[in-house]
C-alpha positions in Angstrom: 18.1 35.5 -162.2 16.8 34.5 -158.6 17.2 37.2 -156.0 20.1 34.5 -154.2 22.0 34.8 -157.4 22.2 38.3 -158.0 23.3 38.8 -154.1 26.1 36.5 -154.7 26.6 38.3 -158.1 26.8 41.7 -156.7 28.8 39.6 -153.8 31.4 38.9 -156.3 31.6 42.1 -157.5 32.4 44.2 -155.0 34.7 41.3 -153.3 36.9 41.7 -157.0 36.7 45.5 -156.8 38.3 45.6 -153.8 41.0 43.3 -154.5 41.6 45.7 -156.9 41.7 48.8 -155.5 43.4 47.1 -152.3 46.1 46.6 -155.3 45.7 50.2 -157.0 46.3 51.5 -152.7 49.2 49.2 -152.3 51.7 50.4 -155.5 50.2 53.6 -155.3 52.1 54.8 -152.0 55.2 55.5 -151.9 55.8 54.9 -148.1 54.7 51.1 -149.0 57.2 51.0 -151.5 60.1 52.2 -149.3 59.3 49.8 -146.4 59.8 46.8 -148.9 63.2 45.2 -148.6 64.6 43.5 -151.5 63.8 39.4 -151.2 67.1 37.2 -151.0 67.2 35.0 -153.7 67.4 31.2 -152.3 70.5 29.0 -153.9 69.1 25.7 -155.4 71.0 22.8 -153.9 74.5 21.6 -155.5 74.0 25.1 -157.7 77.3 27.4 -157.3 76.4 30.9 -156.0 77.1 33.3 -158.6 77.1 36.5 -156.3 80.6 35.0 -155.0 82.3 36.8 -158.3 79.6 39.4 -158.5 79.7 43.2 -157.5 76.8 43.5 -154.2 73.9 45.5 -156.3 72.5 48.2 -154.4 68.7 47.7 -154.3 66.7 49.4 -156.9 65.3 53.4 -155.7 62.1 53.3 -154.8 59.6 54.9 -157.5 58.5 58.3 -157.1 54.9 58.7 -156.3 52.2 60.4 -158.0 51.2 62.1 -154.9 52.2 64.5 -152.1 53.5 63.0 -148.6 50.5 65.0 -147.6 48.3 62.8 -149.3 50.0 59.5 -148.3 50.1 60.5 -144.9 46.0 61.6 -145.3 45.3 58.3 -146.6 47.4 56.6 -144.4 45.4 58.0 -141.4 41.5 57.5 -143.1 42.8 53.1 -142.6 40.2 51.9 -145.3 37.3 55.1 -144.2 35.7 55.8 -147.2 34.7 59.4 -146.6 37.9 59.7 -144.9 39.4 58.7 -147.9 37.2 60.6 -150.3 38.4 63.8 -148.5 42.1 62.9 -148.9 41.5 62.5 -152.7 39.5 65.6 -152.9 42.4 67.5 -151.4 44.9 66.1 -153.4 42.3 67.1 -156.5 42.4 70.7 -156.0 46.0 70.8 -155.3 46.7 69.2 -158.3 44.6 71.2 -160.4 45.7 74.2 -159.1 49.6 73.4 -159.8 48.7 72.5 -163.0 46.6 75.3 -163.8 49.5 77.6 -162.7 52.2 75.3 -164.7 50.0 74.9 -167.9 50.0 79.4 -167.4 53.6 79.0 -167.5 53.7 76.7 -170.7 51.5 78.3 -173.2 54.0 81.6 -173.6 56.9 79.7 -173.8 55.7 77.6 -177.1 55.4 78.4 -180.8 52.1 78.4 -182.4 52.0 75.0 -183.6 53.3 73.5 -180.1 50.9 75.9 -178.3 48.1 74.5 -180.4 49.0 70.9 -179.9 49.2 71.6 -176.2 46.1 73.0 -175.8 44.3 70.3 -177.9 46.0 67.5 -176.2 45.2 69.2 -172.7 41.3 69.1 -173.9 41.8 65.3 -175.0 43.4 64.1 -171.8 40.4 66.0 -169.8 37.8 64.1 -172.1 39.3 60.6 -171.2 39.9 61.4 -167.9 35.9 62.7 -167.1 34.9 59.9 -169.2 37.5 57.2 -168.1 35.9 57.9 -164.6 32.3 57.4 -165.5 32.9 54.1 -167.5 34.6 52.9 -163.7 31.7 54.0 -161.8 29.7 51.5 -160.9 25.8 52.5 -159.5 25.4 48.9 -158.0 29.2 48.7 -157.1 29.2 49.9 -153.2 31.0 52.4 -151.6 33.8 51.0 -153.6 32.9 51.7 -156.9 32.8 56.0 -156.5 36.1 55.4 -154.8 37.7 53.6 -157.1 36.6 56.0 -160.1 37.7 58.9 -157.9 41.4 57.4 -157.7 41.3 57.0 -161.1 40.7 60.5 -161.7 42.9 61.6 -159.5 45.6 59.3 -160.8 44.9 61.1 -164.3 45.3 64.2 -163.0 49.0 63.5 -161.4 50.3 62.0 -164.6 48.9 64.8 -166.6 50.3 67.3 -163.9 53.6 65.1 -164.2 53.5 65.8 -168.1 52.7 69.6 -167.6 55.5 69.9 -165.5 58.2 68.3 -168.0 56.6 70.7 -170.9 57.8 73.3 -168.3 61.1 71.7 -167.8 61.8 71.6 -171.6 60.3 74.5 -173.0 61.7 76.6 -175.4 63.5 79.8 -173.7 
């Protein structure tokens, strides 16, 4: 493959990575998804309107985020810096790993032995896919995109898991 080629190649590459973390950024804030207002719904012509006779819905909540207001507001003030937003996601990291390291302490006592077993395994299984979920998205010739995108990843594991920790917590045995 000429030199021209793989430029346009690698071109391509990073141009579709960062459509897609653009897209990962944009549902993955919170504050994005409070500032969007519910789209009217346009009558076809000659059609009756059926929210006449209906009950006004309130608009859906907005989804809870993953991540601290903290984080948001970090990432929100990096605009698109990537070691900006490295550090953001780094601090988010260790504050997520340290609630779940103190929830997970919580967890263990409260199970039986079978539970506390399957806990522990599944625990070692999600940190497996997440380590190696995170390599697989790396990409060496990706750009400053690709470690950033493999860092959100990870970080993205790490709140869901920390999400799950926290409803073992919530329904643990007394």
């Amino acid at each position: 493959m000429s030199l021209a080629r793989q430029s346009f190649a690698t071109f391509l590459t990073n141009l579709a990575a960062t459509g897609a973390f653009c897209a990962v950024l944009l549902f993955a804030t919170q504050a994005l998804a409070a500032e969007a207002a519910p789209q009217a719904v346009i009558a076809q012509p000659g059609a009756e309107p059926a929210a006449n006779n209906a009950e006004p819905q309130d608009p859906a909540p907005p989804a809870e985020s993953l991540f601290s207001q903290t984080y948001q507001a970090c990432m929100d003030e990096a605009a698109g810096t990537t070691t900006a937003m490295q550090d953001c996601m780094a601090a988010e990291q260790e504050r997520l790993e340290t609630r779940m390291a103190a929830q997970r302490n919580r967890v263990a006592p409260t199970l039986n032995p079978e539970r506390a077993k399957a806990f522990t395994e599944a625990l070692g299984a999600w940190d497996t896919l997440r380590k190696s979920g995170s390599l697989a998205m790396y990409d060496p010739d990706g750009g400053t995109l690709s470690p950033l995108m493999a860092s959100l990843w990870y970080l993205e594991q790490t709140a869901r898991m920390a999400r799950w920790v926290d409803g073992m917590l919530e329904n643990a045995e007394p």
